[in-house]
C-alpha positions as CSV (number, residue, x, y, z in Angstrom):
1,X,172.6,87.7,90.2
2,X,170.2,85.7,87.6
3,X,169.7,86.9,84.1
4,X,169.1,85.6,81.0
5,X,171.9,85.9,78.8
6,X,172.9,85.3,74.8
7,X,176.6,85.8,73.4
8,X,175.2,85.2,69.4
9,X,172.1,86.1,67.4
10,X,169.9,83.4,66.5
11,X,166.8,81.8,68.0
12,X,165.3,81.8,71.7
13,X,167.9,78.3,71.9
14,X,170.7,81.2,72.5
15,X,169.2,82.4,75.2
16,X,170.7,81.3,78.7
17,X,169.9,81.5,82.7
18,X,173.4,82.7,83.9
19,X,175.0,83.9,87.1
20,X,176.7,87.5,86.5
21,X,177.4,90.3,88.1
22,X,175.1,93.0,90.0
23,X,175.3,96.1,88.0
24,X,176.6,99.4,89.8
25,X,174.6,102.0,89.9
26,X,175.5,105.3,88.1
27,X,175.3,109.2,89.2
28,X,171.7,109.1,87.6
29,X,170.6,106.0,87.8
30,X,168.2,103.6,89.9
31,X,169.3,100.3,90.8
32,X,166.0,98.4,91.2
33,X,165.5,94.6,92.5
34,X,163.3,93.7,89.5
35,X,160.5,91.9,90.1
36,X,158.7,91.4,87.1
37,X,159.6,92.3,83.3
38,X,157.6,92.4,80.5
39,X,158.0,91.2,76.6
40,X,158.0,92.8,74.2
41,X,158.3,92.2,69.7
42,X,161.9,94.2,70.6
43,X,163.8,91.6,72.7
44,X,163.0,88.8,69.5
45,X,164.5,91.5,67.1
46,X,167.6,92.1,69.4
47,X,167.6,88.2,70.1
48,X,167.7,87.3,66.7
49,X,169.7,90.5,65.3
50,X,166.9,91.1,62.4
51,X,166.4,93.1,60.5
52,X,170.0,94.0,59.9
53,X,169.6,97.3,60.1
54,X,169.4,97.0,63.9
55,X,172.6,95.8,64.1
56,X,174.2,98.4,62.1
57,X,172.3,100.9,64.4
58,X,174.7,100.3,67.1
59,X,173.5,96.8,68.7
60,X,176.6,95.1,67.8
61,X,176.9,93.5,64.2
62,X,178.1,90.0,64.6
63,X,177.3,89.3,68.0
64,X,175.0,91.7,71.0
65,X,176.5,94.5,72.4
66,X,174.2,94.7,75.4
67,X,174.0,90.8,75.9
68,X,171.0,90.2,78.6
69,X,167.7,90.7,77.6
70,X,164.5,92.6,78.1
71,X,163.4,96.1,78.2
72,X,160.0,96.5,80.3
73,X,160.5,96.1,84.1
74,X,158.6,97.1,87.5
75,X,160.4,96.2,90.4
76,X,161.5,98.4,94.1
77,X,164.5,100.8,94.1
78,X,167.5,99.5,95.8
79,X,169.9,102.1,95.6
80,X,170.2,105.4,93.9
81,X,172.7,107.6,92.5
82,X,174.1,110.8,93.8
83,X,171.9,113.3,90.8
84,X,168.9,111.3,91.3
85,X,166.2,113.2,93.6
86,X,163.0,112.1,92.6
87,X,163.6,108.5,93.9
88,X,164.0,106.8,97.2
89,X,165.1,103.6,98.3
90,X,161.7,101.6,98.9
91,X,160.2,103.1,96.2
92,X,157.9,100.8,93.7
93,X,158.7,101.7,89.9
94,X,158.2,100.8,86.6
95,X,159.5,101.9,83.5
96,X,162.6,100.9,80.7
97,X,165.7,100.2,80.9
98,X,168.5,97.6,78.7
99,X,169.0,94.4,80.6
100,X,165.6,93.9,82.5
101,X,165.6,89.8,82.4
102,X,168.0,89.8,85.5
103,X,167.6,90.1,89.1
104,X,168.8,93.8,89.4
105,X,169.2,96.2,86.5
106,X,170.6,100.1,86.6
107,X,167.9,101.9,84.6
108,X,168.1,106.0,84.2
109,X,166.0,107.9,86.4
110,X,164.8,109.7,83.9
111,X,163.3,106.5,82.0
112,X,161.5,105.0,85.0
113,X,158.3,106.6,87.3
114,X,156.7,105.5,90.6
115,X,154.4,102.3,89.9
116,X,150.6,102.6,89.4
117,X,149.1,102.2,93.0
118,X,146.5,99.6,91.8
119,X,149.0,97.2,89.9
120,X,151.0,94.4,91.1
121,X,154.4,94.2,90.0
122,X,153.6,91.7,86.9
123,X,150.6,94.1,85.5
124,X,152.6,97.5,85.9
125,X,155.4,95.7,83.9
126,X,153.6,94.9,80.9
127,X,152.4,98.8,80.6
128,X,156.1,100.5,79.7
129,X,157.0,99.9,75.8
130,X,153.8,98.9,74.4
131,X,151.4,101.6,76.2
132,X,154.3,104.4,75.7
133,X,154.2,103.4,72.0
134,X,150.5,103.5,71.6
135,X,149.9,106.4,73.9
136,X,153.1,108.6,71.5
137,X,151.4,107.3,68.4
138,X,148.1,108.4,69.4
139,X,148.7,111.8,71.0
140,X,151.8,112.7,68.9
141,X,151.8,111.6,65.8
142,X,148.0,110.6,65.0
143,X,147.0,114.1,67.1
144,X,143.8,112.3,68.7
145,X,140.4,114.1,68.8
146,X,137.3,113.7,70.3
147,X,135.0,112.3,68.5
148,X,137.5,111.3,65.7
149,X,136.9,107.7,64.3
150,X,140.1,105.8,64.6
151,X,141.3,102.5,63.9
152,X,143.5,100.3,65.4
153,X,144.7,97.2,63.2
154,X,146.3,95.1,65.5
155,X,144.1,95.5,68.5
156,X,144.8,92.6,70.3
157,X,148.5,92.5,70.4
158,X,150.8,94.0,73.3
159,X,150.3,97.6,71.6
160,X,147.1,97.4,70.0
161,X,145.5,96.6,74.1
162,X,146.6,99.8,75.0
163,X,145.9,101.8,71.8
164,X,141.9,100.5,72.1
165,X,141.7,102.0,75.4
166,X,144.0,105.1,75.4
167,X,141.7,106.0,72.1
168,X,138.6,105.8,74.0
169,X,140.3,108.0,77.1
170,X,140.6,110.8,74.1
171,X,137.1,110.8,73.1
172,X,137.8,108.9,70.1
173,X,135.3,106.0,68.3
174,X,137.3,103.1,67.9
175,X,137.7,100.1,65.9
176,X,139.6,97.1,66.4
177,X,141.0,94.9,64.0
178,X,141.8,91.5,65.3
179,X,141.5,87.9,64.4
180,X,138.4,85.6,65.2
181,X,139.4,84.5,68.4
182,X,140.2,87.7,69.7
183,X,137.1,89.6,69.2
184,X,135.2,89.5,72.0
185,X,138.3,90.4,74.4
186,X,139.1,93.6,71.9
187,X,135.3,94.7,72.5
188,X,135.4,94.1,76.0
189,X,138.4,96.6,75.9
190,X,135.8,99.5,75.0
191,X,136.3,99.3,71.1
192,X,133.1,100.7,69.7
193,X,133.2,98.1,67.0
194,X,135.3,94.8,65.9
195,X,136.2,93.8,62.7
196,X,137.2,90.1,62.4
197,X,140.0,90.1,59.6
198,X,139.2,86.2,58.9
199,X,135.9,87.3,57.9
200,X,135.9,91.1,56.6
201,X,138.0,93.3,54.3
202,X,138.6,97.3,56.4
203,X,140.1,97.9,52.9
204,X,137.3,97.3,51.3
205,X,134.4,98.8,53.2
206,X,132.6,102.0,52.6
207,X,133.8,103.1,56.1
208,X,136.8,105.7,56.0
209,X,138.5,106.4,59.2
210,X,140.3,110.1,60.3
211,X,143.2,108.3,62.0
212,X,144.6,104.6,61.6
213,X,147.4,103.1,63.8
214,X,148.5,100.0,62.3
215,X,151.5,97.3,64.2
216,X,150.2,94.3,61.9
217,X,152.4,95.5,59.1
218,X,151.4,93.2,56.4
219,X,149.1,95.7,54.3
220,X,150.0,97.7,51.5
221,X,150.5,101.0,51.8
222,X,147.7,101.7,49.3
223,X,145.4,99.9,51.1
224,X,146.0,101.7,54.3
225,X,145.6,104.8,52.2
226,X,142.4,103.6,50.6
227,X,140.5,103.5,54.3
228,X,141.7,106.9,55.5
229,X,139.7,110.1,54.8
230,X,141.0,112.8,52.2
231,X,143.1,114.6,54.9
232,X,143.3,111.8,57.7
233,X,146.6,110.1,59.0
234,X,148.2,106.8,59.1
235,X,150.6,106.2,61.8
236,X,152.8,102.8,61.2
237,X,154.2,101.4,64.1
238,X,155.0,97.7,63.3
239,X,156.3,96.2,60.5
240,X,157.2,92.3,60.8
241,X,157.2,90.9,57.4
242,X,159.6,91.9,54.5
243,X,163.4,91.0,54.0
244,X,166.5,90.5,56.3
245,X,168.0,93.9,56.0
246,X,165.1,96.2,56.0
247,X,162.3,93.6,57.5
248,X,159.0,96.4,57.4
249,X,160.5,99.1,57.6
250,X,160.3,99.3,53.9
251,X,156.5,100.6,54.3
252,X,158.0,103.4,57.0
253,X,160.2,104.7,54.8
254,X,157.8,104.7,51.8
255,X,155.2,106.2,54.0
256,X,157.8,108.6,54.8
257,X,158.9,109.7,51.3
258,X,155.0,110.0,50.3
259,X,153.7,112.3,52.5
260,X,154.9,115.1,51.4
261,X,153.3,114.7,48.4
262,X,149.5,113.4,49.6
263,X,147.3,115.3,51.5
264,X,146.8,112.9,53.9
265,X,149.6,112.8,56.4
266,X,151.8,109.5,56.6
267,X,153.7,109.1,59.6
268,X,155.9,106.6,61.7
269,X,158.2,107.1,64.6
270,X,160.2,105.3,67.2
271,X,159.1,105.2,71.2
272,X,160.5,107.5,73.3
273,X,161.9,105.9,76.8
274,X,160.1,108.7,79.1
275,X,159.1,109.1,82.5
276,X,156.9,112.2,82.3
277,X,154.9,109.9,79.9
278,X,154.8,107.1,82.6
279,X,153.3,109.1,85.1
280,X,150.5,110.5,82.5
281,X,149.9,106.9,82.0
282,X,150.3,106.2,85.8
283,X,147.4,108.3,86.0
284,X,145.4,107.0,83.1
285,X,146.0,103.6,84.9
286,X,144.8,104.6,88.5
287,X,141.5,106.2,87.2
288,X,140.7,103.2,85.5
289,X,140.7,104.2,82.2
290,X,143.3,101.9,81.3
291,X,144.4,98.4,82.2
292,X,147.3,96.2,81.0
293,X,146.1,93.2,79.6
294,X,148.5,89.7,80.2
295,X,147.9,86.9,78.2
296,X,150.6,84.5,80.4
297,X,153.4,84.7,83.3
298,X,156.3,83.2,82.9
299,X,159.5,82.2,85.6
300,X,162.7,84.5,84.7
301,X,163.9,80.9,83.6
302,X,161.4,80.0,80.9
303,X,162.2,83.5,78.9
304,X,163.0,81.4,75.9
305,X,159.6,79.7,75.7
306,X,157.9,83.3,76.4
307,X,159.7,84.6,73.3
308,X,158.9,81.4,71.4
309,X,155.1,81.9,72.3
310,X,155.0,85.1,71.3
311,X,157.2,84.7,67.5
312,X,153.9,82.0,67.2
313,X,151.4,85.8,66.9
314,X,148.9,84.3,69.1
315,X,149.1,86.4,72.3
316,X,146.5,88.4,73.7
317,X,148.0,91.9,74.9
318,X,151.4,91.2,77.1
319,X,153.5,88.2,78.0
320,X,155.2,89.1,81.6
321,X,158.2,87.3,83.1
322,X,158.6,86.9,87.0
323,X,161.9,87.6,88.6
């Protein structure tokens, strides 16, 4: 089979269209003909092996460990493994698994759910990381409320899409931060109102907000602080700017240490790969109340200049390959 392969860290350049072999399928596993896979900020960080600290959390420290690429997939079931019951061949899927940016890949059953009825396989495979991520940080770790007022910084990236529009599915009032450009797409998402970064200051507004979700990562914590209410909650999820070891998680783990301490509660986390969550947003998806949003499409064999379009931080929502 086709995947897109890399034997060193470095730049998309690494990155390779190979001929390997079809994974086997194991006792609890899918094997699913992929048909579209999306990307995601996580494949540049595994291409390029920064920060360090991901390779000292297991991904192999001087070259991959798991060397094809990609996370997000949607594709139909091929085969399936002797515990798996909840599957059958035929079956239309999407979900997460290592590997995606091949022909076939062997994902756990227990990390992939039947595909949203109303996508095609290049929408449903740009929901999995990104909407799991902002759907967790909303529910789990910001605690959502009707009628809260949250704000998304980031709202037009791959997370911050979903985020807009899984905050207004809770009742929330939303407000996106984007850049210029970007504004009228972020309001046409449902966000009650738009702030254009270029132009206005959150920070520095008389507005305070009961729950802010942040992926830029390039404020200080203090000014994150400074927009919240007395009791309200930050959740960081991104972080892309600070050194080679730590890159942003810096701001995680001082956000971390600080909470205890602060009344308002400071919180990051780490996506869980679920399918009960990927039927809830099945659902969310098939009523209408949510919709991936794909900026460009891209053959299996142009994965390098999808990755290089999206290190430039100028999509809108999702960049999807076609297998």
């Amino acid at each position: 089979m086709k995947a897109i392969v890399q034997d060193t860290y470095g730049t998309a350049d690494v990155l390779e269209l190979r001929e390997i072999e079809r994974p086997e399928v194991g006792d609890d596993e899918v094997l699913v003909r992929v048909h579209a896979a999306g990307v995601d900020p996580g494949v540049w960080h595994l291409m390029t092996g920064l920060p360090y600290l991901i390779r000292i959390a297991g991904y192999g420290f001087r070259a991959p460990k798991f060397p094809v690429r990609g996370n997000d997939l949607a594709g139909r079931v091929e085969a399936i493994g002797k515990d798996v019951t909840q599957f059958q061949v035929g079956d239309e899927v999407y979900g997460t698994s290592d590997g995606t940016f091949a022909e076939y890949v062997s994902a756990k059953a227990s990390k992939v759910a039947l595909k949203p009825a109303n996508l095609s396989f290049e929408q449903a495979a740009a929901v999995p990381t990104s909407a799991l991520t902002a759907l967790q940080g909303l529910r789990d770790h910001g605690e959502a409320q009707p009628g809260q007022r949250v704000l998304i910084i980031g709202a037009s990236g791959g997370i911050g899409t979903f985020a807009v529009q899984l905050g207004k599915a809770f009742g929330a009032e939303v407000t996106g931060v984007c850049s210029t450009s970007k504004v009228d797409m972020v309001r046409s998402l449902g966000a009650d109102r738009v702030i254009d970064y270029v132009r206005n200051d959150f920070t520095h507004m008389t507005q305070r907000y009961d729950l802010i979700l942040d992926m830029a990562g390039n404020r200080p914590l203090s000014m994150l602080r400074r927009a919240l209410t007395p009791e309200g909650t930050l959740v960081i999820i991104g972080g892309e700017e600070g050194g080679p070891w730590l890159g942003g998680t810096d701001r995680q783990i001082r956000a971390l240490l600080l909470s205890p301490f602060v009344r308002q509660r400071l919180r990051t986390f780490v996506a869980k790969e679920s399918g009960e969550d990927l039927l809830v947003l099945k659902e969310l998806i098939e009523s209408g109340k949510v919709t991936p949003v794909i900026d460009r499409t891209y053959e299996l064999s142009e994965a390098a200049d999808a990755i290089r379009y999206l290190d430039e931080g100028h999509a809108r929502g999702k960049l999807v390959l076609t297998v």
